[in-house]
C-alpha positions as CSV (number, residue, x, y, z in Angstrom):
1,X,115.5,76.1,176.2
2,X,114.0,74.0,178.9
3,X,110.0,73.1,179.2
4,X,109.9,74.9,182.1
5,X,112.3,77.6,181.7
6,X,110.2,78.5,178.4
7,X,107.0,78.0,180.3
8,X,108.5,80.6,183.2
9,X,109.3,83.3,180.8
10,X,106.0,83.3,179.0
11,X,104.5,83.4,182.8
12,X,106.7,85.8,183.0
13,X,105.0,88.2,180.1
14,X,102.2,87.7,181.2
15,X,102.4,89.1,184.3
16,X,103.8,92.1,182.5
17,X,101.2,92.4,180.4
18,X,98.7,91.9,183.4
19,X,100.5,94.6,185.5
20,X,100.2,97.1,182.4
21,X,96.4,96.8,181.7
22,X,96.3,97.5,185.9
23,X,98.6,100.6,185.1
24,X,101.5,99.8,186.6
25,X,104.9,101.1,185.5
26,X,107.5,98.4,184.8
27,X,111.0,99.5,185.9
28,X,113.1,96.3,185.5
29,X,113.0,92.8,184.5
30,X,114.7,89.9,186.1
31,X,116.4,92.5,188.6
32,X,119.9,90.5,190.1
33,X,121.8,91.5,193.2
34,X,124.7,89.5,193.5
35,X,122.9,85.9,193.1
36,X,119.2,87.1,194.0
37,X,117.0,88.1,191.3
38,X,113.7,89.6,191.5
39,X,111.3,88.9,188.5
40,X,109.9,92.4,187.9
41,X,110.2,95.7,189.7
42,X,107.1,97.7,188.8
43,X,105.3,101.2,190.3
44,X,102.0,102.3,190.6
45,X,101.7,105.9,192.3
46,X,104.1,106.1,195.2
47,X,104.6,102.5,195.6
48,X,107.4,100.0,194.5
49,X,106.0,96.7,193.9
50,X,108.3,93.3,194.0
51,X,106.9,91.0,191.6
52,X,107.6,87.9,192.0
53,X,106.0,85.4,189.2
54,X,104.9,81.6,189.3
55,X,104.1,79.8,186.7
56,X,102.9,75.7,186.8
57,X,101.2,74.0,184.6
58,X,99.1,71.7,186.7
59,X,97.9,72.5,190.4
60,X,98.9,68.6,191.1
61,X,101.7,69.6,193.8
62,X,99.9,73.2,195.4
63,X,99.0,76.6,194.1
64,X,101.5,78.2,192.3
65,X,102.3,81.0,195.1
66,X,103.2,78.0,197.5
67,X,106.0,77.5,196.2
68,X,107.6,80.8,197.3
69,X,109.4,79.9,200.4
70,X,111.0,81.8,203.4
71,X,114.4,81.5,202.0
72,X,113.3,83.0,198.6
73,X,111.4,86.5,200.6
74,X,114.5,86.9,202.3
75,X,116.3,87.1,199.0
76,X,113.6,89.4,197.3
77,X,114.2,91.4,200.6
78,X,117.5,91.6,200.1
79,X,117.2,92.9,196.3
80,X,114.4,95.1,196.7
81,X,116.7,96.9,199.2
82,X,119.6,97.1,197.7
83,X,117.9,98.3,194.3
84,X,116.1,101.0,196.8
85,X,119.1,102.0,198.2
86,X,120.5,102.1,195.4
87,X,118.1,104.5,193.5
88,X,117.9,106.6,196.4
89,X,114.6,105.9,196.4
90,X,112.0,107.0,198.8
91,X,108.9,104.8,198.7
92,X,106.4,102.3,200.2
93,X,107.6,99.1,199.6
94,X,105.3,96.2,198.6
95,X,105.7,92.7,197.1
96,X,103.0,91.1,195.2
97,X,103.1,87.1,193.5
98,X,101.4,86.8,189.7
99,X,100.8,83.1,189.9
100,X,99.5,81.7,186.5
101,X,98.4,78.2,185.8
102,X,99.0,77.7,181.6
103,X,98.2,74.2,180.2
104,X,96.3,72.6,177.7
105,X,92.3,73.6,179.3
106,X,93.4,77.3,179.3
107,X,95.2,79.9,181.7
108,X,94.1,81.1,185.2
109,X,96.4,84.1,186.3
110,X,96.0,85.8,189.6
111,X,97.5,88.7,191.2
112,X,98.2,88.9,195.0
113,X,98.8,91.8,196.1
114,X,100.7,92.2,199.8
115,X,101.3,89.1,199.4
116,X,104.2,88.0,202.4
117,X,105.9,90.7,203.8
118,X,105.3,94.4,204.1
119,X,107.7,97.9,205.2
């Protein structure tokens, strides 16, 4: 496995286990809709919660949420729908980033809730 690819999916645990201590319920990982994925699908109370998780190892080229770009919260749109619809869900909608910096000096992970686009 790729540097990065192994570096994403241990971001990627973490965030679970981040979004556990904070209570959350975890209902799917790596949720795909056609070729749209969204990292984690999680609940706390009466709301959904889009999880979308960055991990980087340096801070060199931005913050880690900066690299989620309009194209990408169309496609978590997209999902989070679909996987609402369906569920026959009905529930607030949010969508949150984990971003994580992991290298050598340590690990800073932060969670951003509301973070882009709200309904």
């Amino acid at each position: 496995m790729a540097e990065h690819n192994s570096l994403g999916k241990k971001g990627e645990q973490m965030a679970i286990d981040l979004l556990l201590k904070k209570g959350y319920d975890i209902l799917e990982k790596n949720y795909r809709y056609l070729k749209n994925e969204i990292d984690i699908i999680a609940q706390k109370g009466g709301v959904l919660v889009a999880v979308e998780v960055k991990t980087r190892s340096t801070i060199e080229f931005g913050n880690p949420q900066d690299f989620v770009k309009p194209k990408q919260i169309q496609s978590l749109v997209k999902v989070i729908d679909y996987y609402v619809n369906e569920q026959n869900l009905d529930v607030e909608v949010r969508f949150d980033i984990v971003a994580i910096i992991k290298n050598k000096t340590g690990t800073r992970i932060e969670h951003l809730e509301d973070a882009f686009y709200h309904f």
